[in-house]
C-alpha positions as CSV (number, residue, x, y, z in Angstrom):
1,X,151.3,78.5,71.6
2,X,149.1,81.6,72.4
3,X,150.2,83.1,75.8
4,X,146.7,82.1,77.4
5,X,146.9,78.6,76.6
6,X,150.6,79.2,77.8
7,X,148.9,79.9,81.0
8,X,146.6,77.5,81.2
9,X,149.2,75.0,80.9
10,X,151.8,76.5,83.5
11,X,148.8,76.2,86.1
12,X,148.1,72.4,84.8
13,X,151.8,71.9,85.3
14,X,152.8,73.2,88.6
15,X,149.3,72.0,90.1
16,X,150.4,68.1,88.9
17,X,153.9,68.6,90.1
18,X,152.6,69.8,93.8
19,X,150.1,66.8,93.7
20,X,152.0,64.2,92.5
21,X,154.6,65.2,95.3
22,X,152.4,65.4,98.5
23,X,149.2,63.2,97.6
24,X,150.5,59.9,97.9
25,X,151.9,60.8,101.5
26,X,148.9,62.6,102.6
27,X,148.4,59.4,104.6
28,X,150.3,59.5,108.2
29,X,150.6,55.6,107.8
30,X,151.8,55.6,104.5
31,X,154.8,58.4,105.7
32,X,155.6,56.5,108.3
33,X,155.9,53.0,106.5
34,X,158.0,54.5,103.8
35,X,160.2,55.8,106.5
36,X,161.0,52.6,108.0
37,X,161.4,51.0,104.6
38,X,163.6,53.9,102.8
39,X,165.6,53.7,106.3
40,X,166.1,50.2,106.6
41,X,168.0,49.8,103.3
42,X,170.0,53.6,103.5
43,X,170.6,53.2,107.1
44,X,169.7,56.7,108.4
45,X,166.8,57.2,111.1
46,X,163.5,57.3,109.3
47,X,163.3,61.0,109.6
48,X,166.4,61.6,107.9
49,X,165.8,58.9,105.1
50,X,162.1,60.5,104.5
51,X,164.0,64.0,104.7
52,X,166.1,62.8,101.4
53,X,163.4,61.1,100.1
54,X,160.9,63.5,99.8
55,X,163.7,66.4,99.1
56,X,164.5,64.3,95.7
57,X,160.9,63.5,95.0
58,X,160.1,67.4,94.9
59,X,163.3,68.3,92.9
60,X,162.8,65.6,90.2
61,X,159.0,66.7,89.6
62,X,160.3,70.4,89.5
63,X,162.7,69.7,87.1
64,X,160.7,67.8,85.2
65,X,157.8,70.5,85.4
66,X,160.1,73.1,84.0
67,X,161.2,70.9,81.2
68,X,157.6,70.5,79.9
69,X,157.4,74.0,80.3
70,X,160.2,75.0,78.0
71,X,159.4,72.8,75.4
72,X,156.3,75.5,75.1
73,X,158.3,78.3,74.7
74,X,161.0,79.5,72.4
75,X,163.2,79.9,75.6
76,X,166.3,77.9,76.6
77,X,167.5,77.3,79.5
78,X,170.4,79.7,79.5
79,X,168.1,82.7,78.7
80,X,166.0,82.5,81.9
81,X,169.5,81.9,83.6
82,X,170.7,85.3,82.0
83,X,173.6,87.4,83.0
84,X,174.8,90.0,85.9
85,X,175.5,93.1,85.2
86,X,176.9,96.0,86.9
87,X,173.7,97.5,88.5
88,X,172.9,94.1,89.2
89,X,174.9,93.9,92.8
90,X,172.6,97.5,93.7
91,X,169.0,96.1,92.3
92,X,169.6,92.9,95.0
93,X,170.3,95.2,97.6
94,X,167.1,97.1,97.2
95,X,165.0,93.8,96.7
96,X,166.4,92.5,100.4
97,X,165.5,95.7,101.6
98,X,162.2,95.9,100.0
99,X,160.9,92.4,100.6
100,X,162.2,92.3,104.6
101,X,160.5,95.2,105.3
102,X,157.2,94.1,103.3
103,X,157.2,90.4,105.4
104,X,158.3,92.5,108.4
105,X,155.3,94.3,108.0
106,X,152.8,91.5,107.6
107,X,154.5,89.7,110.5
108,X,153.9,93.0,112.6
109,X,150.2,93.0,111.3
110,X,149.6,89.3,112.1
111,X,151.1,90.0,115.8
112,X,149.0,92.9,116.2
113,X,146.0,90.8,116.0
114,X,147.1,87.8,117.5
115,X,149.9,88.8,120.1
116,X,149.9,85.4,121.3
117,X,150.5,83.9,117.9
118,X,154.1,81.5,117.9
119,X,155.3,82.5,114.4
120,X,158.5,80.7,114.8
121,X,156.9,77.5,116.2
122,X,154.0,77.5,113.0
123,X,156.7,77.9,110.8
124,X,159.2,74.9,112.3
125,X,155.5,72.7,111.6
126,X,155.5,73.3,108.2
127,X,155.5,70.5,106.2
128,X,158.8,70.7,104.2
129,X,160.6,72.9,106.9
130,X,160.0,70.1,109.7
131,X,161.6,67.6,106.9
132,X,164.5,69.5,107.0
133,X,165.1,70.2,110.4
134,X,165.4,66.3,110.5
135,X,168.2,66.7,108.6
136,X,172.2,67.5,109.7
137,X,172.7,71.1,110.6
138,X,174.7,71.7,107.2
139,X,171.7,70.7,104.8
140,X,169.5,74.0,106.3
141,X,171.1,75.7,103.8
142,X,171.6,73.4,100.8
143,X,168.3,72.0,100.6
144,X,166.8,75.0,100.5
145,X,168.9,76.7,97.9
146,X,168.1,73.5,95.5
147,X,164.5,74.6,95.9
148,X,164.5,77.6,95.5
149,X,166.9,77.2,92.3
150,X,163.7,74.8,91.0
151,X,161.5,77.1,92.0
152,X,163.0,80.4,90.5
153,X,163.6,78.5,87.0
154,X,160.3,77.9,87.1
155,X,158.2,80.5,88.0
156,X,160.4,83.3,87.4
157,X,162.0,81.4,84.4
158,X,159.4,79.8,82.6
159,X,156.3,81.1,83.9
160,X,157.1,85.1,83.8
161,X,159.7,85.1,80.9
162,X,158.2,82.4,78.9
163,X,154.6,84.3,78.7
164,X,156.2,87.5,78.0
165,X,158.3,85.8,75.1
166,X,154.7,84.7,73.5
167,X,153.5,88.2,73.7
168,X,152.2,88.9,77.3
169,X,152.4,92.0,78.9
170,X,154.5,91.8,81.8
171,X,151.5,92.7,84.0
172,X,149.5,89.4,83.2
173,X,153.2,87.7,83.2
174,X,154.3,88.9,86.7
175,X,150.4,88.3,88.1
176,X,150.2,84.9,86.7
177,X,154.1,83.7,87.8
178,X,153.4,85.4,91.7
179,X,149.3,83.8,91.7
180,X,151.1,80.2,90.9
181,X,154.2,80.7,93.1
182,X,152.5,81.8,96.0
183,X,149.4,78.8,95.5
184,X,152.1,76.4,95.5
185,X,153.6,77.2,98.6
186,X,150.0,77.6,100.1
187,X,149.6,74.3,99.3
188,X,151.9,72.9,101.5
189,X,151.0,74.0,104.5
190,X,148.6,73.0,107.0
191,X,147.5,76.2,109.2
192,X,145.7,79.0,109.0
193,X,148.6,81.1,110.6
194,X,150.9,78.9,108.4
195,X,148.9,80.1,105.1
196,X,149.6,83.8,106.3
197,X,152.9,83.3,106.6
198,X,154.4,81.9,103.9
199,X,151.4,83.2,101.6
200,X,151.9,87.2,102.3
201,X,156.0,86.5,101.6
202,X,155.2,84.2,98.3
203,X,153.1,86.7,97.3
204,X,156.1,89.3,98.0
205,X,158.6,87.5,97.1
206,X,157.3,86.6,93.5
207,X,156.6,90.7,93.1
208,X,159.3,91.7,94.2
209,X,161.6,88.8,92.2
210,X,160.0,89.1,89.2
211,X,160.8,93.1,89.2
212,X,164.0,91.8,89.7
213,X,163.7,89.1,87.2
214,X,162.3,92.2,84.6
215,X,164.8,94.5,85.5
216,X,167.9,92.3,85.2
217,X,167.3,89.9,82.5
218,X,167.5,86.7,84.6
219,X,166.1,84.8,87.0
220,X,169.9,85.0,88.7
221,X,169.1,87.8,91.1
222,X,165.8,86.5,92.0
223,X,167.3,83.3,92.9
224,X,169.5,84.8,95.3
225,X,167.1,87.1,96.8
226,X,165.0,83.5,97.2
227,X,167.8,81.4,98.2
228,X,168.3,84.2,101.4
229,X,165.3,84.1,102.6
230,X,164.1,80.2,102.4
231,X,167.2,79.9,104.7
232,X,166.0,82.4,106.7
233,X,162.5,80.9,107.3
234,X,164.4,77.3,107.5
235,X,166.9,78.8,110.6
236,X,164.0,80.6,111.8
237,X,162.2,77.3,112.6
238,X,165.6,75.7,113.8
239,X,165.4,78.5,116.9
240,X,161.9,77.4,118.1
241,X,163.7,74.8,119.5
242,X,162.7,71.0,119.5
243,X,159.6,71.2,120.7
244,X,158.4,72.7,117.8
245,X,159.6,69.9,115.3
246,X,159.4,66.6,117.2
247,X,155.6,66.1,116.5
248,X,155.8,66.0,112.6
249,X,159.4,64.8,111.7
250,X,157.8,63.1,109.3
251,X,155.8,65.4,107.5
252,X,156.3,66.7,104.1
């Protein structure tokens, strides 16, 4: 496969896998029946049975998203896992550095305009973040990791190594992996302020990880770098406080 098709058919794939996973719950009603249902046969309230439910649903069309993916390439899965080496402790280091002070910057910028502007509370509302906060304390770390272990494999993995393996430069490869990441996390959102948000950090994140990516060899360091910060963003929400999660337990 050439590397445009290549990219024609990573933007087919991660647009199904986003749609398949939120489209069918787009309806409040829907949510909430499913919620009573999936809780009266696990047991759990209905926001911690949707929680699990929806968690699963976006990690089984990830996975299954990266596996169509990899049958395009002539990658395996251990490649885009890769391995550390000894400068890779010092290239994390500079990528948290580099990517707090980018997001710290846009937050600063997005203040600046709007001082009145509850970043923490717009953040607890978002879709997948309320789901969590739903959840036991412990699982504001776990689920977050899983997806962003999905979510490096894939864009990281797959998208950005798998195009340069077919012969894109790793301009077009790290433009076309960040575009995708960040539009999928867009996606999911529901607010202008929330778009901001998470869009500036996507789109930092996905630079700045797939340097990392480039640099290293594997999408190891990126994940880690990723894994840091959807925790962040996930305990972030948890300090707003309840009133910013009660109205859309629900949501995902």
């Amino acid at each position: 496969m050439s590397a445009p098709g290549y990219a024609g058919l990573c933007a087919v794939v991660v647009a199904g896998w986003l749609a398949l996973y939120r489209v069918p719950f787009n309806d409040p009603a829907r949510r909430r029946r499913t919620a009573l249902r999936l809780a009266g046969r696990t047991g759990p309230t209905p926001e911690a049975a949707f929680a699990v439910f929806g968690t699963v649903l976006y990690l089984a069309l990830g996975a299954l998203a990266l596996t169509v993916l990899l049958a395009a390439t002539p990658l395996s899965l251990q490649q885009l896992v890769g391995r550390l080496g000894p400068t890779t402790p010092l290239a994390l280091l500079l990528a948290v550095l580099g990517t707090s002070s980018a997001n710290i910057l846009c937050v600063s910028l997005l203040y600046r305009a709007n001082p009145r502007v509850d970043v923490p509370g717009e953040i607890a509302r978002v879709q997948w973040i309320s789901s969590i906060l739903a959840l036991p304390r412990h699982y504001r770390w776990i689920i977050p990791a899983a997806a962003a272990l999905v979510e490096e494999l894939l864009f990281r993995g797959a998208v950005l190594l798998g195009l340069g393996a077919l012969g894109s430069g790793f301009g077009v490869a790290l433009a076309v992996s960040t575009c995708l990441f960040a539009a999928g996390q867009v996606a999911l959102v529901s607010t202008p302020v929330q778009a901001y948000v998470l869009g500036t950090s996507s789109v930092t994140l996905g630079v700045v990880g797939g340097l990392l990516t480039a640099a290293t060899g594997g999408v190891l360091p990126a994940l880690a770098l990723h894994m840091s910060f959807a925790g962040f963003y996930t305990h972030l929400s948890a300090s707003a406080g309840a009133r910013a999660t009660t109205p859309r337990r629900l949501s995902l």
